[in-house]
C-alpha positions in Angstrom: -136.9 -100.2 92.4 -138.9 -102.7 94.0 -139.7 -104.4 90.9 -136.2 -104.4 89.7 -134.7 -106.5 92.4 -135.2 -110.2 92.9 -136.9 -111.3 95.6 -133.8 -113.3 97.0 -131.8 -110.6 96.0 -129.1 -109.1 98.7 -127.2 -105.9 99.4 -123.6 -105.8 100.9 -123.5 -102.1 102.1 -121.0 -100.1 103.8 -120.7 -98.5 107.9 -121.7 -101.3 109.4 -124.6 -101.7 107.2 -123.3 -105.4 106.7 -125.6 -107.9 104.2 -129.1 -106.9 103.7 -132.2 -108.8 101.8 -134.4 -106.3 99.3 -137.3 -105.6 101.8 -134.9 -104.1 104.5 -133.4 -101.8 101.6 -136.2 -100.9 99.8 -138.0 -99.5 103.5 -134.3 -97.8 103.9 -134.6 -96.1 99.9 -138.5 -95.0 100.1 -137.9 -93.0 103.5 -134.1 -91.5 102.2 -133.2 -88.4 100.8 -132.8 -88.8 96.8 -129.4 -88.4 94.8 -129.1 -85.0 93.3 -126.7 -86.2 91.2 -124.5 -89.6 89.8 -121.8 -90.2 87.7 -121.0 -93.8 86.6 -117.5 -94.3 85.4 -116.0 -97.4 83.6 -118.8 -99.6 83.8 -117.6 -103.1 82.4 -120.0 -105.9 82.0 -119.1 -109.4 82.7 -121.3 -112.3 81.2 -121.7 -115.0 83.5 -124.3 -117.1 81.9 -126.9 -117.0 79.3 -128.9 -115.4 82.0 -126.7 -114.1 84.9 -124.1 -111.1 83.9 -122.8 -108.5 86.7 -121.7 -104.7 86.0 -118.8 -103.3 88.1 -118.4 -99.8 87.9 -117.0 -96.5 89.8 -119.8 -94.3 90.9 -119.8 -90.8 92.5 -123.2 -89.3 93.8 -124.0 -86.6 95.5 -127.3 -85.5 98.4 -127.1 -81.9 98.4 -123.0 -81.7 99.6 -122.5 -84.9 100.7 -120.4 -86.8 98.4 -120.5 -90.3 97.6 -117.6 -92.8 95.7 -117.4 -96.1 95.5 -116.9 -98.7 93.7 -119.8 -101.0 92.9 -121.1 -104.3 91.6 -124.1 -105.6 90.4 -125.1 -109.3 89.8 -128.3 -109.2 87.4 -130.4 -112.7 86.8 -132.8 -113.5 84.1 -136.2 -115.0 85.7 -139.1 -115.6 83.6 -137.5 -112.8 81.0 -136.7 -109.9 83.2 -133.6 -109.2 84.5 -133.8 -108.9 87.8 -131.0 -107.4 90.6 -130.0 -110.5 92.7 -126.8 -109.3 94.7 -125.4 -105.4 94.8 -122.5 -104.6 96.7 -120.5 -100.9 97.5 -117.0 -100.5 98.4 -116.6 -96.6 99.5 -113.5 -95.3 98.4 
């Protein structure tokens, strides 16, 4: 995951979680439980630039019976020629 996000790259998360840079979420992901299941529904992709595009899409997941929806985008840059995660944010619904 770590590798996958850009260093500048932020998180707008839900409850109070507020805007968050990659370091503080990745120390949140290692030490949290993982999904035991996800469902991505109606992804659509939106080209922004030659090398930016973000994907907004519904997602359901699940941590044993806690359920998770919400709605979700994802802004993607191309550095050096990786695409990297720059800016991820969740709207629960």
């Amino acid at each position: 995951y770590r590798r996958h996000v850009a260093d500048d790259g932020l998180f707008v998360l839900p409850a109070g979680a507020g805007v968050m840079p990659k370091e503080v979420v990745i120390a949140a992901v290692s030490v949290a439980p993982r999904w035991s299941g996800v469902e991505i529904d109606n992804a659509q992709l939106v080209q922004l630039t030659a090398d930016s595009a973000a994907l907004v899409y519904h997602a359901r997941g699940a941590r044993g019976a806690d359920q998770y929806v919400a709605l979700i985008s994802s802004v993607y840059v191309r550095r050096d020629g990786e695409w990297l995660l720059a800016l991820h944010q969740q709207t629960p619904v």
